[in-house]
Each structure stands twice: as structure tokens, then as C-alpha cells.
C-alpha positions as semicolon CSV with decimal commas, in nm:
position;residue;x (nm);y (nm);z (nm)
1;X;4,560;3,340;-2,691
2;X;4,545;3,168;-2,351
3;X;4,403;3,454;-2,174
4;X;4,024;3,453;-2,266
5;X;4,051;3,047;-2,190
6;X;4,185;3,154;-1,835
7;X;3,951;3,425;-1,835
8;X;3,676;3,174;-1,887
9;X;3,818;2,902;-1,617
10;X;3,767;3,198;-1,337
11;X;3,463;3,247;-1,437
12;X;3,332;2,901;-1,407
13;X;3,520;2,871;-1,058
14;X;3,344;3,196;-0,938
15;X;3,003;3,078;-1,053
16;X;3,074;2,702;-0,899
17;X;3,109;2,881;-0,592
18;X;2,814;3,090;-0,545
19;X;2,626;2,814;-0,686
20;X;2,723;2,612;-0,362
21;X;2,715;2,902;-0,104
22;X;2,331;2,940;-0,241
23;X;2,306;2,584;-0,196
24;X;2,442;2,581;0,189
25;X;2,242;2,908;0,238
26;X;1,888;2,686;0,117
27;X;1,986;2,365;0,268
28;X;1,995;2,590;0,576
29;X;1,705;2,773;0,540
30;X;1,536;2,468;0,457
31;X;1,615;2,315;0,800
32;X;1,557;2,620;1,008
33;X;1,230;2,690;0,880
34;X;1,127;2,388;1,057
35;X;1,371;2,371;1,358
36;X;1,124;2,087;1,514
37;X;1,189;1,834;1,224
38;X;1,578;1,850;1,160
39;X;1,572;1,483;1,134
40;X;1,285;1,462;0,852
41;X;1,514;1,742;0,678
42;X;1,796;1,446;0,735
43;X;1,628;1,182;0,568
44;X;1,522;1,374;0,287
45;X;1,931;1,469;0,205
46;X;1,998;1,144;0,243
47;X;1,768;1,026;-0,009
48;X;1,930;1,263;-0,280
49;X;2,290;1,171;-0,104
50;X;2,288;0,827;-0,171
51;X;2,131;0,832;-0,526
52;X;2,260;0,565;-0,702
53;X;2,379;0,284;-0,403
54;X;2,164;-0,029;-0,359
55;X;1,942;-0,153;-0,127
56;X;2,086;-0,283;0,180
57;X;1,809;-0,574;0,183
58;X;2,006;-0,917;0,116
59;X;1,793;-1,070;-0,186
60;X;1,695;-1,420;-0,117
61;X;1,684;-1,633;-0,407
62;X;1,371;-1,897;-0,444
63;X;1,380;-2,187;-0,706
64;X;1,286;-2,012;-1,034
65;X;1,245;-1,664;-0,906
66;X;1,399;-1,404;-1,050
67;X;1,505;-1,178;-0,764
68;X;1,518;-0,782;-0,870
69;X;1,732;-0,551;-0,678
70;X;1,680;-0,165;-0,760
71;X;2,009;0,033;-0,756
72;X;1,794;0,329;-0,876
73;X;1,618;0,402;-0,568
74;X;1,865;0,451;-0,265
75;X;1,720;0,345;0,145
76;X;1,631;0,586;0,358
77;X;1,546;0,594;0,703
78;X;1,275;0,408;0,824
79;X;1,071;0,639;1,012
80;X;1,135;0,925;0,706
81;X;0,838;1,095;0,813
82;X;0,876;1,109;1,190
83;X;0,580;1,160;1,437
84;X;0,788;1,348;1,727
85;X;0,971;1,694;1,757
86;X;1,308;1,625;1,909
87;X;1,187;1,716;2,264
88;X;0,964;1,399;2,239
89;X;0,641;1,581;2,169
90;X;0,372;1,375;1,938
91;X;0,306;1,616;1,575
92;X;-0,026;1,647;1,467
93;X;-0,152;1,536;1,137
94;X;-0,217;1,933;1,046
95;X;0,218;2,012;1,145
96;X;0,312;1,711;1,008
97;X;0,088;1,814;0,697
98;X;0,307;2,171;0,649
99;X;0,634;2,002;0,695
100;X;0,576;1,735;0,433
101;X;0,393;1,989;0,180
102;X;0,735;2,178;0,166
103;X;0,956;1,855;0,191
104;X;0,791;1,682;-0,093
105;X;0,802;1,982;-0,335
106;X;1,183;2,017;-0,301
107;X;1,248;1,576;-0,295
108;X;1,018;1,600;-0,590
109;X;1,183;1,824;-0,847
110;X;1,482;1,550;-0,801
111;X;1,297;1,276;-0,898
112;X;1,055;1,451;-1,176
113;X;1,231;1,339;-1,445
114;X;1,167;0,978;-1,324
115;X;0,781;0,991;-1,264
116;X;0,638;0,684;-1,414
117;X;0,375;0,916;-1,601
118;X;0,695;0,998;-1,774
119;X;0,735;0,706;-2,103
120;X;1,144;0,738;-2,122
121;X;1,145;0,698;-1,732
122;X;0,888;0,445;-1,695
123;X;1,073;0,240;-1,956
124;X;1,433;0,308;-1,727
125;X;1,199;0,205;-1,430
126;X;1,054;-0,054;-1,535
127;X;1,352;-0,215;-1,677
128;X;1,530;-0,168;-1,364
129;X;1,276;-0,198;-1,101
130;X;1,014;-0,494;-0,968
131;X;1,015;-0,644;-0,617
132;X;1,249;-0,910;-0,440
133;X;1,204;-1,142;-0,157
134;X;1,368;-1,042;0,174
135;X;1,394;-1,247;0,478
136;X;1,100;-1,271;0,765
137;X;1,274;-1,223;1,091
138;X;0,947;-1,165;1,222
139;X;0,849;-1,524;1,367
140;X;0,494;-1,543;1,512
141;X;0,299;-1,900;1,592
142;X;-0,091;-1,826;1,622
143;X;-0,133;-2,087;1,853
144;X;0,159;-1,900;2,089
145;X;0,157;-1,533;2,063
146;X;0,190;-1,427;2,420
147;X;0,077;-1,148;2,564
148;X;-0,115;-0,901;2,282
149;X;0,003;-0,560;2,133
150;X;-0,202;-0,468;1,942
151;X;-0,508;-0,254;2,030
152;X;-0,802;-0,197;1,835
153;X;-0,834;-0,332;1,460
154;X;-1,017;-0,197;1,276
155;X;-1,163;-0,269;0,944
156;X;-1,235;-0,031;0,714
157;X;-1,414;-0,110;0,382
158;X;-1,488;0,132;0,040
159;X;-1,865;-0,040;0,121
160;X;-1,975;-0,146;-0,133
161;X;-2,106;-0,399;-0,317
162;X;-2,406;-0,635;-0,100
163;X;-2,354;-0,912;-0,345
164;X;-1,987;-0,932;-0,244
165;X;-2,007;-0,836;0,114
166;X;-2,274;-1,036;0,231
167;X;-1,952;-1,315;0,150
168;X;-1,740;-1,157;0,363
169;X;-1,999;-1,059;0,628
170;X;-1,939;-1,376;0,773
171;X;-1,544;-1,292;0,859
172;X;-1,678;-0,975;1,054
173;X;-1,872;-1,184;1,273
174;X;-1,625;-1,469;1,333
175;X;-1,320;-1,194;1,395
176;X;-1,523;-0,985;1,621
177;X;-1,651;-1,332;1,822
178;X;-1,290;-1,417;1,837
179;X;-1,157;-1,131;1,995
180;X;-0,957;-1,022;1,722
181;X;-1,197;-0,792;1,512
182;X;-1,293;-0,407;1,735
183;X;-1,491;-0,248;1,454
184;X;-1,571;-0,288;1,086
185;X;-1,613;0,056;0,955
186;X;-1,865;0,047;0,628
187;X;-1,717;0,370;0,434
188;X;-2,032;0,434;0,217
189;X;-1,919;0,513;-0,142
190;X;-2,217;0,348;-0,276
191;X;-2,288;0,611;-0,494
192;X;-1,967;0,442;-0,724
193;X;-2,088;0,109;-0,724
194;X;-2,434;0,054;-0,908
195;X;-2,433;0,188;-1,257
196;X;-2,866;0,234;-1,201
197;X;-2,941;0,438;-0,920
198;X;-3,174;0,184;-0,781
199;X;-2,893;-0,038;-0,715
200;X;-2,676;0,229;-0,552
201;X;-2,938;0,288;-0,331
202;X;-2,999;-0,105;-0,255
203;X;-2,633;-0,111;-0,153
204;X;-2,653;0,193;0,091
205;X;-2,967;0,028;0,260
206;X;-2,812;-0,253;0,290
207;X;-2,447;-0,113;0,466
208;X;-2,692;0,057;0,695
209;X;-2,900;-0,239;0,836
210;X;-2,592;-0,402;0,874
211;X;-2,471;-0,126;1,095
212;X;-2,795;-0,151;1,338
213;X;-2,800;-0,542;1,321
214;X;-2,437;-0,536;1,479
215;X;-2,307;-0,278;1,721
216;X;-1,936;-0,336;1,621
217;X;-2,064;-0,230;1,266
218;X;-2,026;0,146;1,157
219;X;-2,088;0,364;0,874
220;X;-1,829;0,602;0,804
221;X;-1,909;0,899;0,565
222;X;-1,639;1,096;0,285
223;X;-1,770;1,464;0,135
224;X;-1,840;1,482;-0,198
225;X;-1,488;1,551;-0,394
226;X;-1,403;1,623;-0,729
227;X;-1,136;1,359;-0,894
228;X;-1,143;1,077;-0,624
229;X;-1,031;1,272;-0,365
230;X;-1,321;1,152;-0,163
231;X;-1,097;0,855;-0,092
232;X;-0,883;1,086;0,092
233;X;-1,114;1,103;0,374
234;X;-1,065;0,750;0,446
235;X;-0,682;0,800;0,523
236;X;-0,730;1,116;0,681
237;X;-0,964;0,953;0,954
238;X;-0,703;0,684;1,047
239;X;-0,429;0,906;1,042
240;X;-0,597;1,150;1,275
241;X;-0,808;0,842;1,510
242;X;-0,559;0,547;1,510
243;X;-0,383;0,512;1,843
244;X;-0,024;0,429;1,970
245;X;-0,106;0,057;1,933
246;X;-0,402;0,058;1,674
247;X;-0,412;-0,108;1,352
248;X;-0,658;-0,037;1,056
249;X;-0,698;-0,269;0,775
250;X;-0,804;-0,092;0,432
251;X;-1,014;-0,414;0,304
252;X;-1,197;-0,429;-0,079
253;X;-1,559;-0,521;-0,040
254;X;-1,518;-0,812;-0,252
255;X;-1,234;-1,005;-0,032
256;X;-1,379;-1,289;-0,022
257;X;-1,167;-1,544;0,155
258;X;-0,867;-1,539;0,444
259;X;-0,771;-1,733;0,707
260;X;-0,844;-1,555;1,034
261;X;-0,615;-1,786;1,274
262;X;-0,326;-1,605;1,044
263;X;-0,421;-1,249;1,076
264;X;-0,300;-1,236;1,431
265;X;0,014;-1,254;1,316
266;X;-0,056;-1,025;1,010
267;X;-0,180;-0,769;1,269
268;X;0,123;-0,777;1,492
269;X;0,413;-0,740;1,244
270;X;0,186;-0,421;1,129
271;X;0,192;-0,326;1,509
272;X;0,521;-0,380;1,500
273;X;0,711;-0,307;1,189
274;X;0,883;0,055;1,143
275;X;1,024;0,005;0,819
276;X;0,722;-0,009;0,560
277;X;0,442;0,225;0,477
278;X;0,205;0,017;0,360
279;X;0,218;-0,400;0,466
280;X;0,043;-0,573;0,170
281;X;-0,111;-0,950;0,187
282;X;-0,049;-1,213;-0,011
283;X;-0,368;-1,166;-0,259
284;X;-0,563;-1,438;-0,491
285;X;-0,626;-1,295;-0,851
286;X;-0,364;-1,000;-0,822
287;X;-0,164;-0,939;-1,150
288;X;0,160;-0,812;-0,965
289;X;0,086;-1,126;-0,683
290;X;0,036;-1,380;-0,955
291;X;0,374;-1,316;-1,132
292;X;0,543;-1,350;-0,786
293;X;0,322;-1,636;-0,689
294;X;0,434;-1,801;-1,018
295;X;0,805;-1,711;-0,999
296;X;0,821;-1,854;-0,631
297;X;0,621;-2,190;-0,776
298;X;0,275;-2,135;-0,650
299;X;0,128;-2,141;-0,914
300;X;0,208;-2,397;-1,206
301;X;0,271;-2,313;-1,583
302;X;-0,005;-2,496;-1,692
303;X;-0,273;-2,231;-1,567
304;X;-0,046;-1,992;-1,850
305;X;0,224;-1,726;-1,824
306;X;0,163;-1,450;-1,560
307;X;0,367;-1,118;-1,650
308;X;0,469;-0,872;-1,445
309;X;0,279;-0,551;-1,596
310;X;0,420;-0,278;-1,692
311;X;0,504;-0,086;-1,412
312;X;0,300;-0,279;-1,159
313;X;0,022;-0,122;-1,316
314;X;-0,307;-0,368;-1,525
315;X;-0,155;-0,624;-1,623
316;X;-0,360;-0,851;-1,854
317;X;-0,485;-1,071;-1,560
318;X;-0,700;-0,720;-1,489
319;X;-0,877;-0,786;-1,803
320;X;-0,954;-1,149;-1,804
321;X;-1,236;-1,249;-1,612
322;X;-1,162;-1,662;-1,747
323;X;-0,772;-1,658;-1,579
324;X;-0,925;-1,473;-1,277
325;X;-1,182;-1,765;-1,236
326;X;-0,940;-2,018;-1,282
327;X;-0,710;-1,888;-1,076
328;X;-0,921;-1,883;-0,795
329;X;-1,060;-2,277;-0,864
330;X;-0,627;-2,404;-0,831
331;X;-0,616;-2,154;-0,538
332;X;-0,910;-2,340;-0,338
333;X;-0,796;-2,670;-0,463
334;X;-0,454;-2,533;-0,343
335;X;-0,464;-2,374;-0,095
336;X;-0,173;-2,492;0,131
337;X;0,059;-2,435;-0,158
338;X;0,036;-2,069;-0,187
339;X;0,203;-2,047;0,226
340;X;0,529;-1,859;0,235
341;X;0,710;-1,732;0,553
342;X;0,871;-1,413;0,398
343;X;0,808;-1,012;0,259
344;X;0,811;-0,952;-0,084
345;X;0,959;-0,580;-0,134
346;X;0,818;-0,354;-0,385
347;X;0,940;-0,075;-0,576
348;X;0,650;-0,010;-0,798
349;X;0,297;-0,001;-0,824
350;X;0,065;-0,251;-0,669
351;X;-0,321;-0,312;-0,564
352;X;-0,423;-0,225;-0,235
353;X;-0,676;-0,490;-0,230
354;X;-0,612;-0,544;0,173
355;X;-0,333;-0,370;0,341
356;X;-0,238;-0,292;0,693
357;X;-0,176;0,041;0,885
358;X;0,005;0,134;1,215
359;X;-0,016;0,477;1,387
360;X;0,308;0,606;1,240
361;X;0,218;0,451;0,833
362;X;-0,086;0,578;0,872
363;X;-0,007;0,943;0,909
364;X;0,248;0,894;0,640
365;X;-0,016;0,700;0,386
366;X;-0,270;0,996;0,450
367;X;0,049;1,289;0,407
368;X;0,169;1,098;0,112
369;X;-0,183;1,064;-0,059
370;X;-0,276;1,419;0,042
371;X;0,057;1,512;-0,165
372;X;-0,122;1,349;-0,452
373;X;-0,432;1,500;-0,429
374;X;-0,279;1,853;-0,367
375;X;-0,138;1,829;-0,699
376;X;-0,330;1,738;-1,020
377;X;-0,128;1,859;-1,286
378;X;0,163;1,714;-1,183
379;X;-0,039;1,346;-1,093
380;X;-0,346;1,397;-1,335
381;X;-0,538;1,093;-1,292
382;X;-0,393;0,937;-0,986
383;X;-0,571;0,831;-0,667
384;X;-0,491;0,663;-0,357
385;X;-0,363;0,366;-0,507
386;X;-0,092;0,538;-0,716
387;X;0,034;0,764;-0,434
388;X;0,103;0,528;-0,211
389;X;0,218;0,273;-0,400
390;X;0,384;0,394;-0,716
391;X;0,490;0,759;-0,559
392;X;0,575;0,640;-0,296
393;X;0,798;0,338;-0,342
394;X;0,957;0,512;-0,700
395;X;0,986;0,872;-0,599
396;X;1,014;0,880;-0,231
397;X;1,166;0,506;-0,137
398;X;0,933;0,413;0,093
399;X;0,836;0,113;0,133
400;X;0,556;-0,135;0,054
401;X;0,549;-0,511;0,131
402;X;0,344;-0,805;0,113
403;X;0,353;-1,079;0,410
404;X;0,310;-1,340;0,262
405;X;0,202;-1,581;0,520
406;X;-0,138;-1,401;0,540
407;X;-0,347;-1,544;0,205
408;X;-0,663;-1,342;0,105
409;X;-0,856;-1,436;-0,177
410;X;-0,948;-1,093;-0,393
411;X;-1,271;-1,166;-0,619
412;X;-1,239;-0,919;-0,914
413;X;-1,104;-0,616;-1,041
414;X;-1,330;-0,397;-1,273
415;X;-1,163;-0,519;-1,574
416;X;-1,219;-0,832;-1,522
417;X;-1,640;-0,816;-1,399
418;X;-1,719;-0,545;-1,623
419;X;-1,601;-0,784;-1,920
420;X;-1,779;-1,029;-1,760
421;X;-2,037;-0,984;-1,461
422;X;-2,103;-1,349;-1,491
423;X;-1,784;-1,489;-1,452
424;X;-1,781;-1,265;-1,111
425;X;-2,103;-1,452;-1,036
426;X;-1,905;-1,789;-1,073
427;X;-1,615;-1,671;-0,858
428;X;-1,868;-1,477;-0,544
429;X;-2,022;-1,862;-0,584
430;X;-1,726;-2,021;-0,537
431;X;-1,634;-1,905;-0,200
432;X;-2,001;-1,865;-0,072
433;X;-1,999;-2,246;-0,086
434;X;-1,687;-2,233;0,055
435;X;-1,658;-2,363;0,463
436;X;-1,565;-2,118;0,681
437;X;-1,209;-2,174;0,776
438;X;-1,177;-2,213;1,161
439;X;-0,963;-1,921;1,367
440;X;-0,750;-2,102;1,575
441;X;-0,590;-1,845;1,880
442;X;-0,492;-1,765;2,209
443;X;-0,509;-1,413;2,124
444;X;-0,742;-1,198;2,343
């Protein structure tokens, strides 16, 4: 009676074989097919390798906070998507494009059954997954910085409302005076903003005459896309334009506050850093920033309970124009308070309401949102934001995170003006009264 059991046993064994020799035989062809990128082909097995092991960041504990650490999501190499062939040669955008295409769709069918579209995995996720603090080796003093980096910044805008830029118009001028600002590039998607047609229109005159009134002003087009690819443009541009020591700065038109003498500082750890994809600011009126800034005592209990949202995603700060408002009244009366020389890691989603850009996170940003794009069944409804933040950091384990020496105040998100345009009145008020802080520098 033992004999169809043993029977049975050899089968299995035979089958567990060939199932590996195919393996091998893939994994091989995998690599060969692109003999110039062995080492993106590396990184990619050694995010399905070390499934399962933590993070090797150190969490840092802060007062109240409650530090997160994701043993889901496993570290890869820092420069996953690398810009060279092993022979030193610089990829293009369009080979670095076919090499990721065919990376992503193997890395993805491993984590599929984790995509945050996915209710049982978001729940696993979510339950598992937030941000933690991490230690700023970085150390940078405004008034010292010694001899500069970085090359061009540049400044690029999804242009926009007038009402909220003609706030922030008065950064451009005092960056670019300083030394610190190259361009502002006025990416004219005023076609989204203006329900009436009229106003739409108002807001594309007025991006232009702001583009002939200063010569470091531009206006950058996107074609017409279905979906909102047309933001894809945007990250295409810098990933093909930016060079070896360029920044770019993605910026909402309705930032309405920073301090400049920081962003020196902001704009050399994005020079510098190699392992993030996307270096986040500490933002005013953010619903993932508020829980943090709340955990790590910035701001009190007494303005109410900020939650982390599901996900990274909303939150109920998104829909309440009254917290955003007050919010931004402590934050002014405040403002020292809200200081803090360290990263915050994320592993989920969170706005990109100003975030920084190197040469070699560019590419990635533009290869990773491209992946997005490419594929609307599998990410129906996603856009820039969502690739590469939540795809990203929960599917691919790169990295996003905030420096959070660099405070920018963020007026509103659509939530929270649509609900109430005159409470986004109140708050573009606010900091159009506001003095202009001084930029304090040696950097030239």
C-alpha cells in the first residue's frame, strides 16, 4: 500500500526540480537580456530575497512618538535603478525606460497581492506600515556651507492658481536675488484650475506676463493626455534636462510660506543624498505631516486629534477647511516650534506638496510614474502622487523622506477649499500679511 505514496513522493521531487531548473533558466535569461544592467537585475532579487527582514534604519524614539518599523518591506540598494552600464557609460532615460518596463512587471507580480488598491492588503499594510524617524547625519549651517554643489535649481510649479501664486511670487524673486533660485518653471495646467472658463483663462494670462516681466520665469507646456497623464510630462522633462549636479523642486502653487535661509541646506542633502527617491519637506496643513508633527509634540492636543489616514491617503484634515485654518494660525504663532533636525521615513502614501529631485531620483520618479501610467487596469485611478509615493515605497521599497528642518507652509488641499473657498481666502490672507522672512547665506 506504500507504493502509490512513494510513487507520489517522486513525483513531487521530479516536479520540485524542473520547477527550479525553469527558475535558474529565467533568472538567467532575465539577466542576459540586459547584460548592461546586471546590477539593477541584483537589486531587484534582493528585494524578493530578503522578504520578510527589517529595515536596517535604527528607529529613534521622540517623547510621545510612536516609532513604526515595517518588517514587511525588506531594503534594497540605494541606487536600485542605476544610471550607468558597468563600463561607466551614463543610460538614457529611453534604455533605462526598457529595462525598468521589464523589471517592474516581474517585481510586480510578487507584490500584487499587497497593492494597497487591494482591501485585505491595505488592511495588513496599514496595520503594519507608517513612517519612523531616522537620524540626520547630514549636518549643514546656512550661515557656513562652504563651497556650493549644487547647480541649477529649479522650480517647477503645476501653475496655477494667480490668487495663490501671486503669494508666493514674492519667494521667486527673493531666491533668484539671492543666488539660490536659477529658474521657476510655470507648468501651465490652467485648464484644471478654474471651474468657468473665464477664470482658466485669467490664470494662463497671468503665468504668461509673469514669464515676460522676469527672465528667470518660464512657461513650460504638457500635451493633452487622457487620465492625468499630462502630469507625466513634468517628470519626464527633469528626468531627461536635469544635470549631474541639478536639483528641481516640484512646488504646489499654493505654498505659501518657507524659510529661504533653510533651503540651502534642503537643496544640498537633495544634491547629495543617494538613498531616497523623493526628499519631502516638512509641510503646514498636511494630514500624514500633522500626525507626525503631533506625535513628535509640535503640535499640542488642544488644536484636536490628528490621525494618521488610512494608508497615508485623505485623512480627515483633507476635508476640513476650519482645522486647516487653525492649523496654520498655531503654525505662524509657532513657528520656531515646528524645527526638527532629522528624516522622517515613509512607507506609504504621502502629498507631494514640495519635494526635491536629484539627477539620479529624477530619472527614477519619471520611470516609476511612467510604470503607473503604462498601466491603468492594474493602477485605475492613480497619478503621480500614488506612484511615487504609495508604489513606490509599498511595492518597490524605495524610499521617500521628509527633512524636516526645511518648514513650508501648504495652503489647501481641494477638500478642504472646495468645502470652503472662503476659509482658503482666510488662510491666502494670512500669509499675504505675513513679513517676508529674511534669507540669511553665504551661498553663491
Amino acid at each position: 500500500m506504500w507504493y502509490p505514496k512513494l510513487k507520489l513522493v517522486k513525483v513531487g521531487v521530479v516536479l520540485l526540480a524542473a520547477f527550479c531548473v525553469l527558475g535558474a533558466l529565467h533568472r538567467w535569461a532575465f539577466v542576459e537580456e540586459f547584460p548592461q544592467d546586471r546590477e539593477i537585475a541584483s537589486a531587484f532579487s534582493r528585494v524578493s530575497d530578503a522578504q520578510g527582514r527589517t529595515h536596517g534604519y535604527v528607529p529613534v524614539p521622540n517623547g510621545s512618538s510612536q516609532v513604526v518599523m515595517n518588517s514587511a518591506f525588506a531594503p534594497v540598494a540605494s541606487n536600485v535603478l542605476t544610471n550607468k552600464t558597468p563600463s561607466g557609460r551614463d543610460l538614457s532615460v529611453s534604455e533605462l525606460d526598457k529595462i525598468i518596463a521589464k523589471k517592474y512587471d516581474v517585481i510586480f507580480k510578487e507584490f500584487e497581492k499587497r497593492r494597497p488598491n487591494n482591501t485585505k492588503a491595505a488592511k495588513t499594510v496599514a496595520s503594519k506600515t507608517k513612517y519612523m524617524q531616522i537620524p540626520l547625519e547630514f549636518e549643514c549651517d546656512p550661515l557656513d556651507l562652504g563651497p556650493r554643489r549644487v547647480g541649477a535649481v529649479y522650480w517647477g510649479i503645476f501653475a496655477g492658481r494667480r490668487d495663490r501664486l501671486q503669494i508666493q511670487e514674492k519667494y521667486w524673486v527673493q531666491l533668484h536675488n539671492a543666488g539660490i533660485l536659477t529658474e521657476v518653471h510655470l507648468w501651465d495646467f490652467t485648464y484644471l484650475y478654474g471651474e468657468k472658463t473665464k477664470d482658466a483663462q485669467l490664470n494662463k494670462e497671468w503665468i504668461h506676463a509673469k514669464s515676460k516681466e522676469y527672465d528667470f520665469v518660464k512657461i513650460k507646456t504638457a500635451e493633452m493626455a487622457p487620465g492625468r497623464r499630462f502630469f507625466l510630462n513634468f517628470y519626464q522633462y527633469y528626468a531627461e534636462n536635469l544635470g549631474p549636479n541639478d536639483v528641481a523642486l516640484k512646488v504646489d502653487d499654493d505654498v505659501l510660506w518657507l524659510n529661504g535661509t533653510e533651503l540651502p541646506c534642503l537643496l544640498t542633502f537633495v544634491h547629495d543624498q543617494t538613498d531616497h527617491l523623493v526628499v519631502h519637506t516638512n509641510i503646514i496643513n498636511n494630514p500624514v505631516m500633522a500626525h507626525i508633527q503631533q506625535n513628535l509634540g509640535m503640535i499640542p492636543k488642544s488644536l484636536g486629534t490628528f490621525e494618521y489616514p488610512h494608508g497615508g491617503n485623505i485623512g480627515r484634515l483633507y476635508h476640513n477647511p476650519a482645522k486647516g485654518l487653525e492649523l496654520h494660525k498655531y503654525f505662524l504663532a509657532n513657528k520656531k516650534d515646528f524645527y526638527l533636525n532629522s528624516l522622517i521615513r515613509y512607507f506609504e502614501r504621502n502629498p507631494i506638496n514640495f519635494i526635491g529631485f536629484n539627477q539620479r531620483s529624477a530619472k527614477e520618479a519619471y520611470l516609476v510614474a511612467k510604470y503607473v501610467f503604462d498601466h491603468p487596469k492594474k493602477f485605475s485611478g492613480s497619478g503621480d502622487e500614488t506612484a511615487i509615493t504609495t508604489f513606490a515605497n509599498a511595492e518597490l521599497s524605495l524610499s521617500d523622506a521628509a527633512y524636516m528642518r526645511m518648514v513650508v507652509a501648504h495652503g489647501a488641499f481641494y477638500g478642504q477649499w472646495k468645502k470652503s473657498p472662503k476659509t482658503m481666502e482666510q488662510i491666502a490672507d494670512l500669509y499675504a500679511k505675513e513679513p517676508l522672512p529674511k534669507v540669511v547665506t553665504n551661498w553663491k
